[in-house]
C-alpha positions, 0 to 999 in steps of 0.5 A: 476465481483467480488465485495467485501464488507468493512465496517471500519465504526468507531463509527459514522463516514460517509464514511467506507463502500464501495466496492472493484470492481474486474474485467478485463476490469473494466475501461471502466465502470468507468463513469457509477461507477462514477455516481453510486458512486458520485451521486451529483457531478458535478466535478471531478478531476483525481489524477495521475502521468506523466507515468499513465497519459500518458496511461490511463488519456484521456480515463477516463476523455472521459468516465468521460465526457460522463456522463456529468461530468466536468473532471479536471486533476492533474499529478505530476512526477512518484515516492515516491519523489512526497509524499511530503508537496509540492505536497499536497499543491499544489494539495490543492491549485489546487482543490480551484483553480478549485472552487470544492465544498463537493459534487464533488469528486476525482479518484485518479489514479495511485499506491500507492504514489498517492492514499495516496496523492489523499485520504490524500487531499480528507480527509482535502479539505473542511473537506472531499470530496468523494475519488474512488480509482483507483489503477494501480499497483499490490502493489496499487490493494492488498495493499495501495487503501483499508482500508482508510489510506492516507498520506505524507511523511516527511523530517523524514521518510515515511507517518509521517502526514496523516489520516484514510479516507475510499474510497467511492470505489475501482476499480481494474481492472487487466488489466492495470498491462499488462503495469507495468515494471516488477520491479515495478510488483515485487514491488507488489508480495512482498505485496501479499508475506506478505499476506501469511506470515501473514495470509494464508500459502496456498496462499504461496504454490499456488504462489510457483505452479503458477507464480501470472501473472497467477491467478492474479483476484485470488490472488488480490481477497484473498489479498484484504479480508485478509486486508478487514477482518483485517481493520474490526477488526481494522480500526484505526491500533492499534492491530492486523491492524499492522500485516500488517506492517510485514517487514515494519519499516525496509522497511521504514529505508531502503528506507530512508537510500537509499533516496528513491532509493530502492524501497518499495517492494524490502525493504518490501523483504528485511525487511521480510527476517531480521525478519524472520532470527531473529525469527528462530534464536531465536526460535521462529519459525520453522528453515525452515521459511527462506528458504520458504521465501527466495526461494519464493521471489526469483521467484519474483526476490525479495531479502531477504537480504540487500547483495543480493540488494548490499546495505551497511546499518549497523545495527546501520544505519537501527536502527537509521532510524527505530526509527522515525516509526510511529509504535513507542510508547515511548521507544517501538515499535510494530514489527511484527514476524513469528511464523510459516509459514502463522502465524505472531504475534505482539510483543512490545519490547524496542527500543534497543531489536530492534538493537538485532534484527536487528542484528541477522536478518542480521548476516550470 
């Protein structure tokens, strides 16, 4: 078992150091974790939805059940739709329901909707209970289940309300993506794509060697430092932590624009690409940065353009609904640019520099 440590600890606040626990065939030592990680609860409820529920919910809660614990169960219909106001208050209500206290815990089991959902009620329930994040989905594993930020979204774009609220663990284990759908797969290689980009050209050439499927511990193992040492140096996202947004405003605009049709990797695909024909065409990186990024997504079956998905957007239309960001100050945005294969930088701009952008990065 791989076991990798994070310490997002701010000031003086409790919880932010904890482990990632990385192996095949983790789930089944689930109840034996849980007593490690949560040594004075009585009570903990699962967070899931109806298709992971399906598969895995009854064997947790057995094996939550054999060690003593007193296991409650909340599911909500799969999907970015389930994000929502409603369903964070509902669960609200459903944990006073079941009367748990500051000492019982959560697991949040699912993808990335429900572990920003689950670790987003675990930081206000009471002013916080423990969270365990138990992702089981590639883009969960890499991506959303580390670094402690959770939240909702808003009738005005994704993840608008939300808070900075480490886990007390994380438990991946790659064996439960032998389930995944292979679109919902692909949604995840585009984060693991975005690690290379950003940070590590030589992860980029041994996914174009090897199709991930076949050095997954690997490659989840090399994604989850990447962002371990970057939420380190900047646990409250205000420096270099955004250089893990790469592609993603206008990954958000699009999936607003689609209502939520398209899903997150293939707009995180898409939103890298824009981006990166952006920076080639202003020079700013080498003039084969695309055509890397491109063929690389390709193995995937990820798109790199707004045509390849069949979508209509206008620049206009992606700048517009770009402009609700969080990553928005005022007049200015932070986006973040390829300056090289495996090398991205920050760069504030004013907003309308951002409809150049979006134009050049759409233009054939």
């Amino acid at each position: 078992m791989s076991i990798i440590p994070v310490n997002a600890i701010v000031d003086s606040e409790e919880n932010g150091r904890y482990n990632v626990y990385l192996a095949a065939g983790l789930l089944s030592a689930i109840g034996k974790k849980a007593v490690e990680v949560f040594p004075r609860a009585k009570t903990i409820a699962i967070v899931t939805d109806e298709t992971v529920k399906a598969i895995y919910a009854a064997e947790v809660v057995r094996l939550l059940e054999k060690e003593c614990f007193n296991v409650i169960c909340f599911s909500l219909p799969s999907g970015e739709a389930s994000k929502t106001a409603e369903s964070y208050i509902a669960l609200l209500n459903w944990l006073c329901e079941n009367r748990l206290t500051r000492s019982d815990a959560i697991i949040a089991l699912g993808g990335g909707v429900i572990g920003d959902l689950a670790g987003f009620a675990a930081a206000t329930y009471l002013r916080g209970i423990p969270v365990m994040q138990v992702p089981t989905t590639l883009l969960a594993m890499v991506d959303s289940s580390v670094g402690g930020k959770t939240g909702i979204d808003l009738l005005a774009g994704k993840n608008l309300a939300g808070a900075f609220y480490q886990p007390s663990a994380v438990l991946c284990d790659p064996t439960l993506l032998q389930t995944l759908p292979p679109d919902v797969f692909a949604d995840g290689c585009a984060e693991v794509i975005k690690y290379g980009m950003i940070r590590d050209g030589n992860l980029l050439e041994k996914l174009a060697r090897l199709p991930i499927q076949d050095q997954l511990a690997e490659v989840i193992s090399t994604c989850i430092t990447i962002k371990r040492d970057i939420v380190q140096n900047d646990v409250r996202d205000t420096g270099e932590r955004q250089l893990l947004n790469f592609g993603h405003s206008l990954a958000h605009a699009i999936e607003k624009l689609s209502a939520y049709e398209v899903s997150h990797g293939k707009a995180v695909a898409i939103g890298m690409g824009i981006m990166t024909r952006a920076a080639e065409r202003k020079k700013l990186c080498p003039p084969d940065c695309s055509d890397k990024l491109k063929r690389l997504l390709a193995m995937y079956g990820l798109p790199d353009a707004l045509q390849l998905a069949g979508l209509p957007y206008s620049p206009c239309a992606l700048y517009e609904a770009a402009l609700s960001d969080k990553k928005r100050s005022g007049s200015g945005i932070t986006e973040i640019v390829p300056v090289a294969v495996g090398e991205c930088v920050l760069k504030t701009m004013h907003i309308d520099e951002l409809l150049q952008w979006i134009e050049l990065g759409l233009s054939t």
